[in-house]
C-alpha positions in Angstrom: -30.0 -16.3 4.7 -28.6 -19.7 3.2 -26.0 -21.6 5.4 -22.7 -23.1 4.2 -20.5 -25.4 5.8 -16.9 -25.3 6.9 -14.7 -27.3 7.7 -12.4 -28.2 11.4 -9.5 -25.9 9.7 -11.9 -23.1 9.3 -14.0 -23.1 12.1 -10.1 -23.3 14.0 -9.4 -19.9 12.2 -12.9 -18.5 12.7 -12.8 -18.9 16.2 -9.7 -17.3 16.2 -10.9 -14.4 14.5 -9.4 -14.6 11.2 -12.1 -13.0 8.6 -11.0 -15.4 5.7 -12.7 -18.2 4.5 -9.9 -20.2 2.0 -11.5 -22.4 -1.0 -10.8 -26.1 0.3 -12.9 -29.1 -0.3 -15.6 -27.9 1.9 -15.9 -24.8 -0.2 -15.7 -26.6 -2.9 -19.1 -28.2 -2.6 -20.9 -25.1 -1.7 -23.9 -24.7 -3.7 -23.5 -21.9 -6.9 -24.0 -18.5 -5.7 -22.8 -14.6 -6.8 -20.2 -12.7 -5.7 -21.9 -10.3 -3.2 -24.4 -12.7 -1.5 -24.5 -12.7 2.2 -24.3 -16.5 3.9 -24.6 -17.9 7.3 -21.4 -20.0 8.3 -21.8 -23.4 10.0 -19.4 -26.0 11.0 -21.0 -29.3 10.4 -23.3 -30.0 13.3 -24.9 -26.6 12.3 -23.4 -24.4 14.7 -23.7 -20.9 13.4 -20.3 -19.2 13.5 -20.7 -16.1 11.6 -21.7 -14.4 8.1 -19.9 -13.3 5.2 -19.4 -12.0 2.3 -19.2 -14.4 -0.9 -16.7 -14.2 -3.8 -17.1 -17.5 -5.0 -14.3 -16.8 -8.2 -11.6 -16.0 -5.3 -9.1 -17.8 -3.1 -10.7 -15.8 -0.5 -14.3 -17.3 -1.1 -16.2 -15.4 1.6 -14.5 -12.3 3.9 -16.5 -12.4 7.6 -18.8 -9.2 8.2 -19.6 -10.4 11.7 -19.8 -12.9 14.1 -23.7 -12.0 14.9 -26.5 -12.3 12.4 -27.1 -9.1 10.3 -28.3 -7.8 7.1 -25.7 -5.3 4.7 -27.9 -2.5 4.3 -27.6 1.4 4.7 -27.5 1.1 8.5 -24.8 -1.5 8.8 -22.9 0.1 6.3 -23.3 3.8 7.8 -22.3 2.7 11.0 -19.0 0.7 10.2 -17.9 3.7 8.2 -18.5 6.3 10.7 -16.5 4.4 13.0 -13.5 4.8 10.9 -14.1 8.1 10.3 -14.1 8.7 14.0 -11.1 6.5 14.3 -9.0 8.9 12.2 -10.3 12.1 14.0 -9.7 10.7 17.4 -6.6 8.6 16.9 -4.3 10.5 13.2 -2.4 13.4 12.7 -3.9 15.1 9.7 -2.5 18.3 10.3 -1.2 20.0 6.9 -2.3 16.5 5.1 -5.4 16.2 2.9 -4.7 12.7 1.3 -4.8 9.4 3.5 -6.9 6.3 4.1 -10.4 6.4 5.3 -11.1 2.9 5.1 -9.0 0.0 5.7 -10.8 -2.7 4.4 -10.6 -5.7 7.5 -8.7 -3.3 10.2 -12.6 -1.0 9.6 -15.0 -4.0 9.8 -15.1 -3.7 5.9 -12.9 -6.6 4.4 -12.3 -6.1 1.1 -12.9 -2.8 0.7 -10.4 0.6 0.9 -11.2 3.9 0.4 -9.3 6.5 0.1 -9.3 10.4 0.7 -7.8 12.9 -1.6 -8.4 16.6 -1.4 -12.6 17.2 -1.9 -12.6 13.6 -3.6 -13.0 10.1 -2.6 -11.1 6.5 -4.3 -12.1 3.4 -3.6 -10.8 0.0 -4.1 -12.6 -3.2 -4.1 -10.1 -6.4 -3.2 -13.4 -8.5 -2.9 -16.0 -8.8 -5.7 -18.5 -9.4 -3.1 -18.6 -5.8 -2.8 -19.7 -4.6 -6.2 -23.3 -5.2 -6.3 -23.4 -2.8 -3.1 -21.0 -0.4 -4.0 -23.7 1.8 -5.3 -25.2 1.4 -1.1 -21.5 2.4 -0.1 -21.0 5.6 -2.2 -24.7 6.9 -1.4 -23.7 6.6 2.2 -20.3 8.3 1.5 -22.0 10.9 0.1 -24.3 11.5 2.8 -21.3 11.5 5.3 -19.0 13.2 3.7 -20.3 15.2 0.6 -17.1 14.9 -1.2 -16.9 16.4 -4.5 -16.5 13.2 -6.3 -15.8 9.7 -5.7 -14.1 7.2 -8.0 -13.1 3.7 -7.9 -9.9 2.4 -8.9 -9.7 -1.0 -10.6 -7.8 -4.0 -9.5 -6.8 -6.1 -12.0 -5.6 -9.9 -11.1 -2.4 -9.4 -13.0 -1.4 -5.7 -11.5 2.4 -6.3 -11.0 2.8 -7.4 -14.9 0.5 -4.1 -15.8 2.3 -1.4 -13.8 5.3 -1.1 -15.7 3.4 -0.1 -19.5 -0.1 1.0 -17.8 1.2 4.6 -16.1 -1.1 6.1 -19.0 -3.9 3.7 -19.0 -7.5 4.7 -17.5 -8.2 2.7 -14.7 -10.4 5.1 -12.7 -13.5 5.5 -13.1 -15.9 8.5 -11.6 -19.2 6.9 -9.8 -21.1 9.9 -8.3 -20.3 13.7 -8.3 -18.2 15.5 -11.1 -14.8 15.0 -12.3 -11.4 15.7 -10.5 -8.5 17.4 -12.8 -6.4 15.1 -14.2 -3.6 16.0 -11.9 -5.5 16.9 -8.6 -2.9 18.8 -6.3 -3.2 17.1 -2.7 -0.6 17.5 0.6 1.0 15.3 2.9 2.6 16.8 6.1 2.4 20.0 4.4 4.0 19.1 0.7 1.8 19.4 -2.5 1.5 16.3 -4.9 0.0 15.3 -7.8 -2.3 12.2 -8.0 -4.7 10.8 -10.7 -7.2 9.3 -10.2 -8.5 8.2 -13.6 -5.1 7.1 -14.8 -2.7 4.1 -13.8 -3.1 1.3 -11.5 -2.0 3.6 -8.2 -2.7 7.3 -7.4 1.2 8.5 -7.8 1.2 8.5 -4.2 1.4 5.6 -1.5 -0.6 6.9 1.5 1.1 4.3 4.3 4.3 5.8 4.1 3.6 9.3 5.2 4.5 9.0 8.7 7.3 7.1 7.6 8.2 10.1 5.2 7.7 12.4 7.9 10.3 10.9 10.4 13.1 11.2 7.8 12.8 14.8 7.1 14.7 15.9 9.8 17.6 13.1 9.3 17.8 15.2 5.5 19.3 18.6 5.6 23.0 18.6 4.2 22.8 15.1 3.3 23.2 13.6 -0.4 20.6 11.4 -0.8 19.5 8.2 -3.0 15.9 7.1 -4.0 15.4 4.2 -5.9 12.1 2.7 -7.3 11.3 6.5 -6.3 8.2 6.1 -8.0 6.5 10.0 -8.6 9.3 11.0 -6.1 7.4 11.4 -2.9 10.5 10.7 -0.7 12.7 12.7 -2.8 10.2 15.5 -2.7 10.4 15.5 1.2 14.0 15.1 1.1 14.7 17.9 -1.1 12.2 20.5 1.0 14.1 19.1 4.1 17.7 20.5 3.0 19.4 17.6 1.2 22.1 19.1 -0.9 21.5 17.0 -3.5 18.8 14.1 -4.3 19.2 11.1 -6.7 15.9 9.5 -7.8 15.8 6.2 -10.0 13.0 4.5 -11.5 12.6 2.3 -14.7 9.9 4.4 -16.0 10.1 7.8 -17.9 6.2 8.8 -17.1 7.1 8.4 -13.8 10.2 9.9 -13.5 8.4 13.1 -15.2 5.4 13.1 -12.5 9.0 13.1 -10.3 10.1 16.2 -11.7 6.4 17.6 -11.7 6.2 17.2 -8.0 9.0 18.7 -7.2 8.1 21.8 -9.4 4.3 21.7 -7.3 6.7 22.5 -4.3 8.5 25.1 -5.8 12.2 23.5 -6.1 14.0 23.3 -8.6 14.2 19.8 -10.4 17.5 21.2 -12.2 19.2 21.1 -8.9 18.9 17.4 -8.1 19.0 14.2 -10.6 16.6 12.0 -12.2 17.8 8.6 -13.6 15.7 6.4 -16.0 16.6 3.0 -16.0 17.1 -0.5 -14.1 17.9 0.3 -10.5 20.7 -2.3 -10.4 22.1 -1.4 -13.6 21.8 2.3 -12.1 23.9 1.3 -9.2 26.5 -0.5 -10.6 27.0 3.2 -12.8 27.3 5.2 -9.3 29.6 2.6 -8.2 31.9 2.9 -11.1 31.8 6.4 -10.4 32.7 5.9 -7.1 29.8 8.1 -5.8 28.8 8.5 -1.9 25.6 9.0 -0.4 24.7 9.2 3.5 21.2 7.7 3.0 19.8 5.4 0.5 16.7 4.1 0.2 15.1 0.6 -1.6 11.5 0.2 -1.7 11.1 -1.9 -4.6 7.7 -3.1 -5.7 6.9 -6.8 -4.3 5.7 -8.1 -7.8 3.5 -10.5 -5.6 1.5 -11.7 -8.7 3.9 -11.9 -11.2 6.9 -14.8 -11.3 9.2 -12.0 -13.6 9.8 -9.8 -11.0 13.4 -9.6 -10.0 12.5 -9.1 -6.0 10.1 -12.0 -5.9 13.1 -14.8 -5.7 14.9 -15.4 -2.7 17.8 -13.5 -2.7 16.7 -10.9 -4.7 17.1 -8.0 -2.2 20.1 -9.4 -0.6 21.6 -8.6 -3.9 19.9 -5.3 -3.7 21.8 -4.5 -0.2 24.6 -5.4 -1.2 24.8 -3.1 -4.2 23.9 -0.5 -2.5 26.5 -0.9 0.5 29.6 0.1 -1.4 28.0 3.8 -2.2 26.7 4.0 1.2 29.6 6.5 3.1 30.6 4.8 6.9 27.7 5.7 9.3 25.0 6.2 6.8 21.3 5.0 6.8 20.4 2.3 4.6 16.5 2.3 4.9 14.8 -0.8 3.7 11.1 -0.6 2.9 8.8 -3.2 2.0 5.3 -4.1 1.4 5.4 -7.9 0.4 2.3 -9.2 2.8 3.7 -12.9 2.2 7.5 -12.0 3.8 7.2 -11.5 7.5 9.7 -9.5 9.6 12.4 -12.1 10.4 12.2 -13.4 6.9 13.0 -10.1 5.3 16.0 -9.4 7.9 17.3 -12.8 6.8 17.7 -10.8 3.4 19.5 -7.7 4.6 22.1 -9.9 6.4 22.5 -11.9 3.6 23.7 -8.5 1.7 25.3 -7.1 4.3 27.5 -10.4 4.3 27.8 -10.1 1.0 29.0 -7.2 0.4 31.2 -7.8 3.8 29.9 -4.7 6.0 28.4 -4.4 9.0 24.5 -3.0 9.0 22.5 -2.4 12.0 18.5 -1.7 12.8 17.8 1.5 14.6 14.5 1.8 13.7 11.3 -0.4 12.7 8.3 1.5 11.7 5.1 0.1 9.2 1.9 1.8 8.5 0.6 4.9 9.8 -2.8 5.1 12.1 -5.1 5.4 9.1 -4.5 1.6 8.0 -5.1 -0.1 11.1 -5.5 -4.1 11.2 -6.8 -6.5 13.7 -4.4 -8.6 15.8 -6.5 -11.6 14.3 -5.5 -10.8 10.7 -1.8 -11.0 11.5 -1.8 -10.5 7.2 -2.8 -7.2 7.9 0.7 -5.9 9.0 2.3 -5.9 5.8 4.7 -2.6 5.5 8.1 -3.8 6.8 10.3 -0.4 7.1 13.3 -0.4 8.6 16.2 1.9 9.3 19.7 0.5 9.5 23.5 2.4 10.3 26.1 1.1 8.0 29.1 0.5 10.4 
């Protein structure tokens, strides 16, 4: 196996435990190699520190496999994933759900790399290009462990948060062994049907960390009017509804979605005609409500993060502030204001920074009751601190 040298920084972080090797100068002057090739990690004197994946075209040239020499063949690879398979039987609550995360890239000993259960069929995503030339290793094993009916893989383009809003149509999915999954495969989630895809659009139609997170809201729903924007294919409004709100708002900027919306709630048997769906700009859509002087006890913001795009409205500071404090005037005196999101670059104290910054604005007082993130199936390791990414908080107005 060839060596490559690191530099103080790196070997600093590596002994830490971080599994990220960042392009520097050192990396800079590592020899040519492909994506996928296996090195040996030195610090200058030659002290062997651990070996990793290259993906020489990335910021993150090389993800660590381990600290101990070893070759990525069927073995190694069989025996990381059936440790997060027994992870998820031993530690997850599955009951009445057939959609969630098998693999979670560094929090399975697999950086780079998700996977993804739906139903009899298998997604997976590949955040590191070191993984394709043994992704054909990875789905044989898969198949011998789990006999799914079909596994895909999902592409992830560099520019995804500039595609999502004109690609809901677009094929990005691609089947690699087994036989094809309808085009709207019928899944559930704490015991709610949904519809995914898994050949079209960037994402499934359904964000699998936030099932617990939709689970603990049910029972704050029944009798409650309730708001959803960026809903997205509706899975909060879906869980809402079937949970006894009288009536459930859902706003996103895209008709497709908004349809798959409707379609979900229809998969659940409830009726769509009973509850509204609202195309458009989210703050354009609450500046409407406001005119209107409409009330709702819980409201909900989970905007996308745009991380990779400069256009998007929430990647400025002060962008949610102002989203908080539009929201504040429909919110009725005592009602839950639930701010979600999965930005991996804000931290915690940074995004409460926000909130208060739209609670002051819009001169109310809004207070935490709850802090949840991502459920059991997406674990992380306390070295990757990057790994906790889903900020989701519950706040009282008042």
């Amino acid at each position: 196996m060839e060596q490559r040298i690191v530099g103080a920084d790196t070997v600093r972080m590596l002994e830490l435990g971080h599994p990220w090797i960042i392009a520097d100068n050192f990396t800079k002057r590592w020899p040519k190699a492909k994506a996928g090739d296996l090195v040996q990690l030195t610090d200058e004197r030659g002290k062997r520190l651990a070996t990793a994946l290259l993906d020489p075209a990335d910021r993150i040239v090389a993800r660590v496999l381990s600290h101990q020499p070893m070759q990525l063949d069927r073995g190694w690879i069989k025996k990381r994933l059936q440790s997060a398979i027994s992870l998820r039987e031993r530690h997850a609550d599955l009951s009445d759900t057939t959609a969630y995360r098998l693999v979670n890239a560094e929090g399975d000993g697999l950086p780079g790399l998700t996977v993804d259960r739906y139903g009899e069929y298998l997604m997976i995503q590949l955040y590191c290009e070191g993984w394709r030339p043994h992704l054909k290793l990875v789905t044989g094993v898969l198949q011998e462990l789990l006999n799914p009916a079909g596994i895909y893989e999902k592409a992830r383009p560099q520019n995804t948060r500039e595609l999502e809003a004109i690609s809901d149509s677009k094929k990005y999915g691609r089947l690699l062994a087994g036989s094809a999954a309808p085009g709207r495969l019928e899944v559930q989630e704490n015991g709610l049907s949904f519809l995914v895809s898994l050949e079209e659009g960037l994402n499934t139609g359904l964000f699998l960390d936030q099932r617990e997170n939709r689970h603990s809201l049910m029972p704050r729903m029944s009798g409650k009017r309730f708001l959803n924007l960026f809903a997205y294919t509706g899975a909060f409004s879906v869980a809402a509804a079937a949970s006894g709100a009288t009536q459930v708002t859902s706003v996103d900027v895209s008709p497709g979605y908004t349809d798959w919306n409707r379609a979900n709630f229809s998969a659940n048997r409830l009726n769509p005609k009973k509850h509204r769906f609202l195309v458009g700009d989210c703050m354009a859509k609450l500046a409407e409500l406001a005119g209107s002087n409409e009330q709702f006890e819980i409201i909900l913001m989970d905007p996308p993060s745009f991380s990779t795009t400069t256009k998007g409205r929430f990647t400025t500071r002060g962008g949610t502030s102002d989203l908080v404090a539009a929201c504040l005037p429909l919110l009725a005196d005592g009602g839950l204001l639930i701010c979600s999101s999965n930005h991996q670059k804000t931290d915690l104290a940074d995004y409460l920074k926000e909130l208060r910054r739209g609670a002051l604005q819009a001169g109310a007082e809004l207070r935490v009751i709850e802090q949840k993130g991502q459920p059991v199936d997406f674990p992380y390791p306390v070295t990757l601190p990057e790994g906790r990414y889903l900020k989701y908080l519950v706040c009282v107005k008042g």
